[in-house]
PLY file of the C-alpha trace (Angstrom):
ply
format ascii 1.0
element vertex 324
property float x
property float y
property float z
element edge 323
property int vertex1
property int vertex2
end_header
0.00 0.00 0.00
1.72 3.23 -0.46
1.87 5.53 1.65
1.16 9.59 1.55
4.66 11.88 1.87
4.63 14.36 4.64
6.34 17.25 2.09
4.49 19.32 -0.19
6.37 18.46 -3.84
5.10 21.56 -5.11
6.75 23.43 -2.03
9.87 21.56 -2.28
10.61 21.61 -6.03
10.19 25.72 -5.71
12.43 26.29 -2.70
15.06 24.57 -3.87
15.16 25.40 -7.16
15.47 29.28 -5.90
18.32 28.31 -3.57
20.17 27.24 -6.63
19.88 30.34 -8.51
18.20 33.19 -6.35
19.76 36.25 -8.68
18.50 34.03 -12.07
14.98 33.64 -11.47
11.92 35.83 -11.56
8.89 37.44 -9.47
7.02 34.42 -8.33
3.39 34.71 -7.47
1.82 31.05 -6.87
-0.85 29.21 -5.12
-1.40 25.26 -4.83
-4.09 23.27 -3.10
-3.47 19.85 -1.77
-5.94 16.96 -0.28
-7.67 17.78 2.63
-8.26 21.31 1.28
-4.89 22.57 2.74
-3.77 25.62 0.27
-0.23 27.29 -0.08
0.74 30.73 -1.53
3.83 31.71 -1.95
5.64 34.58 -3.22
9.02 36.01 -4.18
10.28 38.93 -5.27
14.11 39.55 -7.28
14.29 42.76 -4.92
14.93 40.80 -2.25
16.27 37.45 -3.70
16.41 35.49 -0.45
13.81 36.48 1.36
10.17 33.81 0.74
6.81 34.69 1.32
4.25 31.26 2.87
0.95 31.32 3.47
-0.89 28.64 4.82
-4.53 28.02 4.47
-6.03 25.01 7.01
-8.75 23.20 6.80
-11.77 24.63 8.03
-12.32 23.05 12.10
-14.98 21.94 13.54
-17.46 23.52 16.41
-15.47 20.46 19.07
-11.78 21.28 17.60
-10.38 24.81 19.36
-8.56 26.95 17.30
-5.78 29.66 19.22
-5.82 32.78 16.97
-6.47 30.84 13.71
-4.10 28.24 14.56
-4.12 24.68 16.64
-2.81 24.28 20.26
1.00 24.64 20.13
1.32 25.27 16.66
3.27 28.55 17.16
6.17 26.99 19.22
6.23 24.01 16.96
7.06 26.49 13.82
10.51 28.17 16.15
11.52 24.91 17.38
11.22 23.05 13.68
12.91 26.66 11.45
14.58 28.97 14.33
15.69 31.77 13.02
15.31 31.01 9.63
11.05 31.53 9.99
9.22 34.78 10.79
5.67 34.66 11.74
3.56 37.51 10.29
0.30 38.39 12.78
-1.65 39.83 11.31
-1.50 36.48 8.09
-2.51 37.29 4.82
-6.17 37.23 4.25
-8.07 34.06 3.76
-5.22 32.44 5.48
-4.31 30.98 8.90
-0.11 31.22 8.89
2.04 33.65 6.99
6.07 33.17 7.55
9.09 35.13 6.11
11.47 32.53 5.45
14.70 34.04 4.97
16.52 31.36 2.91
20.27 33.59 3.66
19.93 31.90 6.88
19.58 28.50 6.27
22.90 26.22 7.40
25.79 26.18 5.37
26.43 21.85 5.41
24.45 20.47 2.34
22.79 17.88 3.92
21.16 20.17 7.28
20.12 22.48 4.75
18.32 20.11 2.79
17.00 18.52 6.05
15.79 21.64 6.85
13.76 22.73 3.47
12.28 19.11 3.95
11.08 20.18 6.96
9.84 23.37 5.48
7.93 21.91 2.77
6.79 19.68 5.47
4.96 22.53 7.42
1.51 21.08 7.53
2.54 18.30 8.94
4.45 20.51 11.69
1.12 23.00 12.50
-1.69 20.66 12.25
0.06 17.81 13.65
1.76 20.06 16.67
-1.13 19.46 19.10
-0.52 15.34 18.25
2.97 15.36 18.54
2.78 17.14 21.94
0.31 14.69 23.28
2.33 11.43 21.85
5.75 13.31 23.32
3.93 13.10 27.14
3.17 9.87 26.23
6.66 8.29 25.37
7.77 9.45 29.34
4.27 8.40 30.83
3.32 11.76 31.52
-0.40 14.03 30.86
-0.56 17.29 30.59
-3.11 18.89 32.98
-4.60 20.69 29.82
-4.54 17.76 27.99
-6.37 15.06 30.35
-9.82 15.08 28.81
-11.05 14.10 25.32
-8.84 16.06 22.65
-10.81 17.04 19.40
-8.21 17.66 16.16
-9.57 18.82 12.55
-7.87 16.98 9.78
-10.44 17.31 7.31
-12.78 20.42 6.44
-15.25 20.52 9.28
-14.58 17.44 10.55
-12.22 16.18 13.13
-10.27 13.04 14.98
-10.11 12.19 18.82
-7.44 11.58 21.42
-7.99 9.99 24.76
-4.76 10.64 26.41
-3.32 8.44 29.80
-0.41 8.02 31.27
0.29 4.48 29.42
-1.62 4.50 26.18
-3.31 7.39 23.65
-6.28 5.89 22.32
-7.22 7.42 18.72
-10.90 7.34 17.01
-12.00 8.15 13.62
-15.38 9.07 12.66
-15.27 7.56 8.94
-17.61 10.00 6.59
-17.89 8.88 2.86
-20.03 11.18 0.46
-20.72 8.50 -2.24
-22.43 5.29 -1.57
-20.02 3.26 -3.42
-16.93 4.92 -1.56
-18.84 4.20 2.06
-19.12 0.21 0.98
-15.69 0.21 -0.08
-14.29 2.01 2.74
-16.31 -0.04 4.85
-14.67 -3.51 3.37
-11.46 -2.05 3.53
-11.30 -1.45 7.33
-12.38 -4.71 8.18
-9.84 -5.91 6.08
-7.15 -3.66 7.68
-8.74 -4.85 11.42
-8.22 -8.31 9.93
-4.42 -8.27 8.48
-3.66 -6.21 11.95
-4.06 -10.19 13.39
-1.13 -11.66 11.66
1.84 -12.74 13.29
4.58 -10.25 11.42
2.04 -7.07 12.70
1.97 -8.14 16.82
4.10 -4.40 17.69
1.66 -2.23 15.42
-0.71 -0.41 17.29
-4.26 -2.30 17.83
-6.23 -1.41 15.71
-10.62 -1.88 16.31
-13.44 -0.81 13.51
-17.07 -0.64 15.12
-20.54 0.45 13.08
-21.25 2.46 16.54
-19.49 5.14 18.18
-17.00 3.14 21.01
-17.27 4.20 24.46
-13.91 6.77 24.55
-16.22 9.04 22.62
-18.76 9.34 25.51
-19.07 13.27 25.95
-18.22 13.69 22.64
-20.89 15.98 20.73
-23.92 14.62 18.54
-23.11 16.07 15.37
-19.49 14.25 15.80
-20.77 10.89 16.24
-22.34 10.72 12.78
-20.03 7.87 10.49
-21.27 6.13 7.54
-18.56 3.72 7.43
-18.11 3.29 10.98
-15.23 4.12 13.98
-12.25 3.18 13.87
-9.86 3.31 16.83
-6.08 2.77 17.22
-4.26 2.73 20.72
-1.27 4.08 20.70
1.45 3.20 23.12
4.88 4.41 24.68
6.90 1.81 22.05
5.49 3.42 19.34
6.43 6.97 19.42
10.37 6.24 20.31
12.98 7.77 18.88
12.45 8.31 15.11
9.17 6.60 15.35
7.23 9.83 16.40
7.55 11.48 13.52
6.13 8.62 11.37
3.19 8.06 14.02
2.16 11.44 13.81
1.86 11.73 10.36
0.03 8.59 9.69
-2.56 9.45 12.08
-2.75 12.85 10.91
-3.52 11.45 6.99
-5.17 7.99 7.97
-8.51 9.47 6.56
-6.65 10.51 3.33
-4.75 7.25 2.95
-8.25 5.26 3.03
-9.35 7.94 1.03
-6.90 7.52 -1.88
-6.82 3.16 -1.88
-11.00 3.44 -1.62
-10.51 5.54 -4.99
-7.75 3.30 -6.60
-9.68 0.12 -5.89
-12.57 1.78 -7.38
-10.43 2.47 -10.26
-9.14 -0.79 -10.39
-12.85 -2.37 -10.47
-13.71 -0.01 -13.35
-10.57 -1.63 -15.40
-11.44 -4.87 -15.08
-14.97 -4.50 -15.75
-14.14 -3.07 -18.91
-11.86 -5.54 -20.09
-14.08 -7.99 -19.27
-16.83 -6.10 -21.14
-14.02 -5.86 -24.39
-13.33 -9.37 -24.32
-16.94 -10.73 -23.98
-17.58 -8.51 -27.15
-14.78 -9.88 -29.34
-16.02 -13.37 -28.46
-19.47 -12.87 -29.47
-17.90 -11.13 -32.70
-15.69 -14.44 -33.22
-18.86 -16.79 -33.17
-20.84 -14.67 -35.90
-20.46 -16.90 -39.41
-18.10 -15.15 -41.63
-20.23 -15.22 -44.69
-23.42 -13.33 -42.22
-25.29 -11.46 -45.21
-25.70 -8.12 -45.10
-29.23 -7.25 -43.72
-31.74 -4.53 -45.48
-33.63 -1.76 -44.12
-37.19 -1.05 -45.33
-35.85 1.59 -47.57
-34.15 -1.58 -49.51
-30.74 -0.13 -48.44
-28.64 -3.00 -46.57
-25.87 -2.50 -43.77
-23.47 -4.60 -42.32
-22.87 -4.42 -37.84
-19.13 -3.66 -37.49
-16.93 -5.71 -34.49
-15.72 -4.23 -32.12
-12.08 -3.98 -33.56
-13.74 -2.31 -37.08
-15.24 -0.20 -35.73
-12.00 1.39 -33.73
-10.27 1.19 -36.58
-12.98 3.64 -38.43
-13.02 6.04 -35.81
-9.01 6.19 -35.42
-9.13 6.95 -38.99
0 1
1 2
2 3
3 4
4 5
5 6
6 7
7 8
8 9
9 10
10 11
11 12
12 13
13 14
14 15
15 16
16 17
17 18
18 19
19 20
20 21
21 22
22 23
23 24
24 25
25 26
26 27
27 28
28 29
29 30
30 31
31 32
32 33
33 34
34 35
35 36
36 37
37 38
38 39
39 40
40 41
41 42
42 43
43 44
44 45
45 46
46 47
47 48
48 49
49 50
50 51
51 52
52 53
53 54
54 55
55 56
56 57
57 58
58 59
59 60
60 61
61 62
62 63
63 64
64 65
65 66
66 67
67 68
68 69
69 70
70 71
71 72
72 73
73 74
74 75
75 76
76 77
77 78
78 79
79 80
80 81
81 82
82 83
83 84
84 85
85 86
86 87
87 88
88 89
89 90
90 91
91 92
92 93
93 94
94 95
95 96
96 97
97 98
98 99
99 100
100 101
101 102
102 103
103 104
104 105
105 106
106 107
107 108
108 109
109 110
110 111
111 112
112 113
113 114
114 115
115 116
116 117
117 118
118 119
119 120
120 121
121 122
122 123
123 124
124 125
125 126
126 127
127 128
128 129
129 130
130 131
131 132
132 133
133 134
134 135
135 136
136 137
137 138
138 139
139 140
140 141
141 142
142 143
143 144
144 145
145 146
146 147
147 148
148 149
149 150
150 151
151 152
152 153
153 154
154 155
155 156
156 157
157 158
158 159
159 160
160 161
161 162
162 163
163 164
164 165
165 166
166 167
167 168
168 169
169 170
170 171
171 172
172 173
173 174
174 175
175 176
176 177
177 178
178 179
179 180
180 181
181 182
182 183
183 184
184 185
185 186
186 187
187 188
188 189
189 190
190 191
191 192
192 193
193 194
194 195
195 196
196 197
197 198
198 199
199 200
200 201
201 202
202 203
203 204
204 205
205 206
206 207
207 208
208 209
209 210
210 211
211 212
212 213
213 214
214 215
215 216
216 217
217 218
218 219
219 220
220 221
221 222
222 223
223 224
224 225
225 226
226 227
227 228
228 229
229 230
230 231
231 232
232 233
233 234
234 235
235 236
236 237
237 238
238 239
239 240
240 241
241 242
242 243
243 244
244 245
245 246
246 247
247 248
248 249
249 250
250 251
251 252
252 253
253 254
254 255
255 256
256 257
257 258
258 259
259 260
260 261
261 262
262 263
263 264
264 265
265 266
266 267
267 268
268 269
269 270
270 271
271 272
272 273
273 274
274 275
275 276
276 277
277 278
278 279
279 280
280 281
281 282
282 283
283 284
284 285
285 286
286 287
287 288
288 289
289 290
290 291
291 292
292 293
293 294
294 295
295 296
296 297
297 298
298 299
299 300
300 301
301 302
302 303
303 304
304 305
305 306
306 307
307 308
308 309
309 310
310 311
311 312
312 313
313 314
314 315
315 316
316 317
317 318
318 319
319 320
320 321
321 322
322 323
């Protein structure tokens, strides 16, 4: 299964290619959208060669997930800690936006593979301002520790006007997903493909992945939760995350896979419907050319009533006469 890539291409591709030639290029002016309705704008201008212009544009939360000035909880000293010096936050940000920085590439480190690290990192910056109030919850949890403002059912928006939950404890973080499809094919997809992924969790090579549960109803962490949260078409589905998990290196990987695990069954719901549509049109193609293969070949040409007579191409004539 492949897996979404925390950095924005489109973000990465145009910051590096101005650190390679910042007095060649010209006034950029640019927006890009990505899934999950998270938008970038960016700007540069040959006046000042190596100073860039970010905007950030989130996706719309929730009435249950709390927004501080436009932004989630600890978002702000997630963005210093992950670019230092190198990042200025604008207040007021642009309109229509929720983050505006000044990156000033002149800054970034001189050794070729930091400053690469670090333009990953910048091109990774949704991952560092919507995942910031996950990471700080998952960071408690790998020393056993809960923050006093973070004891209590956690609401996070990862998807326009809808949101994820977090049960923090001292020993475990137990994660729920309300699972909303639009279409009705996508919800009995999705639905087949989480019991599927509940299933393969059982196997003997998967016994340190998290646990993983899928219900039809909402599960019992969500108690207090409001109504208009508790509404899934294709069920619940709940990991529990413990201390093992977010070691070391393995935080960063944790935190973005539970940030995107709605867009990853997202994208394989739409590739297997894809896949479906494939084979049903082969299928269709070769049942044709068979029944084209068991007509006679001397089948007479039938006559209309105005005494004209036609002949009913195959399938493979008549492709030919359109190509040409």
């Amino acid at each position: 299964m492949i897996l979404l890539q925390s950095p924005s291409r489109f973000l990465l591709q145009i910051l590096q290619d101005r650190l390679l030639s910042p007095d060649k290029g010209v006034d950029l002016d640019c927006h890009s959208v990505e899934f999950d309705d998270v938008r970038y704008h960016i700007q540069f201008s040959m006046r000042n060669p190596h100073v860039v212009v970010l905007s950030v544009s989130l996706p719309i939360p929730p009435p249950e997930a709390i927004f501080f000035d436009g932004l989630p909880f600890g978002a702000i000293e997630a963005i210093k800690a992950a670019y230092g010096a190198v990042a200025q936050i604008l207040d007021p940000p642009k309109d229509g936006y929720n983050l505006t920085m000044k990156l000033n590439l002149s800054k970034l480190p001189s050794d070729e593979e930091q400053r690469q690290a670090l333009l990953v990192k910048i091109a990774s910056v949704r991952e560092v301002v919507l995942g910031a109030p996950l990471r700080f919850v998952l960071k408690n949890l790998a020393t056993k520790t809960v923050a006093p403002e973070m004891d209590q059912l956690i609401a996070l928006v990862h998807r326009p006007k809808e949101s994820f939950f977090l049960l923090p404890q001292a020993e475990k973080v137990t994660v729920v997903y309300p699972m909303r499809f639009q279409d009705s094919t996508d919800i009995v997809l999705a639905t087949s493909f989480l019991q599927e992924l509940i299933e393969s969790r059982r196997t003997a090579g998967l016994n340190n992945a998290p646990s993983c549960m899928w219900s039809p109803s909402p599960p019992l962490e969500l108690k207090g939760a409001p109504a208009q949260a508790l509404t899934a078409n294709a069920g619940f589905v709940t990991f529990v995350i413990f201390p093992r998990h977010v070691e070391g290196k393995k935080l960063d990987r944790t935190v973005w896979s539970l940030l995107t695990f709605h867009a990853y069954v997202s994208y394989h719901v739409k590739c297997s419907e894809g896949f479906m549509h494939t084979r049903m049109r082969r299928r269709v193609e070769s049942l044709i050319q068979a029944l084209d293969r068991a007509k006679p070949e001397s089948e007479k040409s039938k006559k209309l009533v105005s005494g004209k007579s036609f002949k009913r191409l195959s399938l493979n004539e008549s492709r030919s006469n359109s190509n040409s």
